[in-house]
Structure formats: structure tokens, C-alpha cells
C-alpha positions in Angstrom: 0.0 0.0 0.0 2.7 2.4 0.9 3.9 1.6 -3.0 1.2 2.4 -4.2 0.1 5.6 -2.6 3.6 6.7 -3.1 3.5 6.1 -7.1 -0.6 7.1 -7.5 -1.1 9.6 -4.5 -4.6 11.2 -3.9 -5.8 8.9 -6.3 -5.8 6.2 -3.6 -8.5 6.1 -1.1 -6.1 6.1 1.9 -3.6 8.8 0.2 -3.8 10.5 3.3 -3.1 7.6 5.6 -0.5 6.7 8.2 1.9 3.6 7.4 3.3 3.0 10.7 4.1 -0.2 13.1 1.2 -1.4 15.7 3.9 -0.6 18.3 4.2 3.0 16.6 0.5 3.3 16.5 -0.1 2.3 20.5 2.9 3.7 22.0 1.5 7.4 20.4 -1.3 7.3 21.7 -2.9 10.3 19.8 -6.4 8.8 19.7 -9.4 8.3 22.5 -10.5 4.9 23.6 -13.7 5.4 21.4 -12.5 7.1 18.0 -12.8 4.6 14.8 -9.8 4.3 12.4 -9.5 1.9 9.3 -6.2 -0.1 9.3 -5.4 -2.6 6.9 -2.2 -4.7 6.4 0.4 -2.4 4.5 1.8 -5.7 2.7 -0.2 -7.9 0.5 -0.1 -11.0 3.1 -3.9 -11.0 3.7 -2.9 -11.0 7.6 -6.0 -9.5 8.0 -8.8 -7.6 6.3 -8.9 -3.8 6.3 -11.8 -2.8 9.0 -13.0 -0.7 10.9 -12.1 -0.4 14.5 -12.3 1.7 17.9 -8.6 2.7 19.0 -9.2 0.6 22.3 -9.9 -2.7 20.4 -6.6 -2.0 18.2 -4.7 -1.3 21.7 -6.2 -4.9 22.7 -5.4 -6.8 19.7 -1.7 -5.3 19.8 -1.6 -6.7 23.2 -2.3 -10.3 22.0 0.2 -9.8 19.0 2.7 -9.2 21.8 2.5 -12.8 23.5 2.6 -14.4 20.3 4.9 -15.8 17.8 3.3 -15.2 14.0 5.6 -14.6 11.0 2.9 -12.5 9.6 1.5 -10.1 12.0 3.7 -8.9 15.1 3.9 -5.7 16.9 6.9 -4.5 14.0 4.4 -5.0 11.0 3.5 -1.7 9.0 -0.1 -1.0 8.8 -2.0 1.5 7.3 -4.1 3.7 9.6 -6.6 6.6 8.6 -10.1 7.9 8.6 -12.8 5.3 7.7 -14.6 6.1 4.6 -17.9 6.0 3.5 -17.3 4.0 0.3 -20.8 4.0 -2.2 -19.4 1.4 -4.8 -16.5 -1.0 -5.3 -15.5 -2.8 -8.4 -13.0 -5.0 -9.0 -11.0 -4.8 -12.6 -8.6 -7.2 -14.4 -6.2 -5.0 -16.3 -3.7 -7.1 -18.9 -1.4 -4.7 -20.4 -2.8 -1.1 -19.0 -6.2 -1.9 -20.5 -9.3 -3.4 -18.4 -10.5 -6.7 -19.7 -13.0 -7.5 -17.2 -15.3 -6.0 -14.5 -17.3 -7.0 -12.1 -19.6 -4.7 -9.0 -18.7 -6.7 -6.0 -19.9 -4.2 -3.0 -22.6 -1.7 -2.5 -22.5 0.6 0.5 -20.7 -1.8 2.9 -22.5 -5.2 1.5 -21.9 -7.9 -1.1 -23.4 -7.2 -4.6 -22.0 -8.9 -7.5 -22.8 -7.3 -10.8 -20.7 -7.6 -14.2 -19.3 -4.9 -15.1 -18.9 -1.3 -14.3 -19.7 2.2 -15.2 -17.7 3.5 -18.6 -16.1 6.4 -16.0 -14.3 3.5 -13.8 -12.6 2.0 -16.7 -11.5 5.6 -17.8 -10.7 6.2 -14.6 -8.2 2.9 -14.3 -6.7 3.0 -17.8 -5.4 6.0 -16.6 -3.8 5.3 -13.7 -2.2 3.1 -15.5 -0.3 5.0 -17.9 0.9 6.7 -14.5 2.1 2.9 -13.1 1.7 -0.4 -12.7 2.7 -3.0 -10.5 2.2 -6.0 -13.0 1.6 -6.1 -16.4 -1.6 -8.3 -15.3 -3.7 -7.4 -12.4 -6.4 -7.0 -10.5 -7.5 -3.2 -9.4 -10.0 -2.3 -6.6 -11.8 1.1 -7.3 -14.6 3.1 -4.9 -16.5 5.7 -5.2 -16.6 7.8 -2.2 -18.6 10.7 -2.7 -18.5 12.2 -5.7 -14.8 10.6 -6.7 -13.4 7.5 -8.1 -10.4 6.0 -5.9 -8.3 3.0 -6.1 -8.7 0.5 -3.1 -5.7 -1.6 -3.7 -4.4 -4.0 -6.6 -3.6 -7.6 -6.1 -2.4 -10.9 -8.0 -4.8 -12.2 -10.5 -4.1 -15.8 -9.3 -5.9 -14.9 -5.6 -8.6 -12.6 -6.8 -12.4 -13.3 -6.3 -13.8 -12.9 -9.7 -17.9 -12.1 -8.6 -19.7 -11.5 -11.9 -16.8 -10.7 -13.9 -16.4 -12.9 -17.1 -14.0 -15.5 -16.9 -13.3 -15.9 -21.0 -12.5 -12.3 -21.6 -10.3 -12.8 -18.5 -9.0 -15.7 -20.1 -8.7 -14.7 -23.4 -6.9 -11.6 -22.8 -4.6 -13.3 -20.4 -3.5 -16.2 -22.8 -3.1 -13.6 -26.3 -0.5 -11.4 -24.2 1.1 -14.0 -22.8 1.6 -16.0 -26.3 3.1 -12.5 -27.9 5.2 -11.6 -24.6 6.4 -15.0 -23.8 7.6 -15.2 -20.0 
């Protein structure tokens, strides 16, 4: 995540956000017992989901990360902290080559709703990130809208994305041409 808001900035939903430790985090103690932050994993190790929780609960679960051995979440991992959002819409898009191949809706204000495809703008939107950067030349890309803005969520691995209402053969299709004319 730190990548990424580095290379894309305020395009990213958590542009704004703190990458720091859990240590960091507690031992500041800048927050109230009761105030709500979003923190998410800053690597890609699935460690845990991004959520929404009060500052006394992360204090808690930094406790328990302290008495335990676990190579992928310890008091020294980076997380990303900031301000939750109130996200309207998230799709998920399979990008091959800086173009999107595939969509699919997979969220609507905070709940599961799969639905192919995705609004003209959101394609737009990611085709040009991508002429800014990419971390792949085959993706996946998470984008919200959050208000009246488009903003990417994160990008992952193809291989251990959900793919909701997306269609698979595009996927499939698009994957296989570039891969037979830029051989690996």
C-alpha cells in the first residue's frame, strides 16, 4: 500500500493515511479509547482484512500480537491507519497490459453485490492510472466511489482474486493472447 500511494497519490483512497508499526501506532497514543480508524495490512499478506475499529480494540489486539509468535503479523508489521470512509461502490477490474479486460460490482454501500461490469467512468478512470504505473503487467485493481470521486482501493495478483460477476473468457482470453506475444 505504501507503493502504491507513493506512485498514484490522492488517487488512492487512503492517500492520506498513516503507514506505521502497531507498536508505533499504541505507544502514540494520539487517539481516544472510542475514536474509529480503518487499518489494513500495508503488505499484500492477507494478515487480516482492512476494518473498521475503535482505538481501544486495536490497543487490545496489539496486546495479544505481543505474546505471540506469528511470522505475519507482530507488533513491528506496518499498517496503514486513517479515517474510515464512506465508500458507495467498489469494483474490481482485471487489467492485462494497462487496458481493463474484465469488471465485475462486488460491494454496495458496505455489502456484497455482484454485478458484471462497471460504469464507462471507472474503466477511464483505471486505464489511466495506468499510464501513471503499474505493478504487474496483469492485475487485478479495486476502485470506490466515495462521494462524488473514483479512488483505487488496492491491486492484487490475479491468481488470488475473487472474480464475482466478472467474465471469466475475456479474463482468459486476454490473459493467454498477451502472454503467447510476450512470452515469459
Amino acid at each position: 500500500m505504501e507503493n502504491y500511494i507513493y506512485k498514484w497519490g490522492r488517487h488512492m483512497l487512503n492517500y492520506d493515511a498513516s503507514v506505521i508499526t502497531f507498536k508505533e501506532l499504541i505507544e502514540a497514543n494520539m487517539f481516544s479509547a472510542e475514536k474509529l480508524l480503518f487499518i489494513r495490512p500495508n503488505d499484500d499478506s492477507k494478515s487480516f482484512a482492512g476494518e473498521v475499529r475503535r482505538f481501544d480494540e486495536i490497543g487490545d489486539w496489539y496486546n495479544q500480537l505481543k505474546g505471540v509468535e506469528n511470522a505475519n503479523l507482530s507488533p513491528e508489521s506496518k499498517i496503514v491507519v486513517s479515517e474510515p470512509y464512506n465508500i458507495q461502490y467498489e469494483w474490481r477490474l482485471w487489467i492485462v497490459n494497462k487496458k481493463v479486460v474484465a469488471s465485475s460490482k462486488y460491494r454496495e454501500y458496505f455489502k456484497l453485490k455482484k454485478e458484471e461490469g462497471c460504469p464507462v467512468q471507472v474503466i477511464s478512470f483505471a486505464e489511466e492510472r495506468c499510464q501513471e504505473y503499474t505493478p504487474h503487467d496483469i492485475f487485478v485493481m479495486d476502485i470506490c466511489l466515495c462521494g462524488d470521486e473514483y479512488f483505487i482501493v488496492e491491486c492484487g495478483c490475479m491468481n488470488g482474486a475473487g472474480f464475482y460477476k466478472a467474465k471469466i473468457e475475456d479474463i482468459v482470453s486476454n490473459v493467454t493472447n498477451y502472454c503467447g506475444l510476450n512470452s515469459f
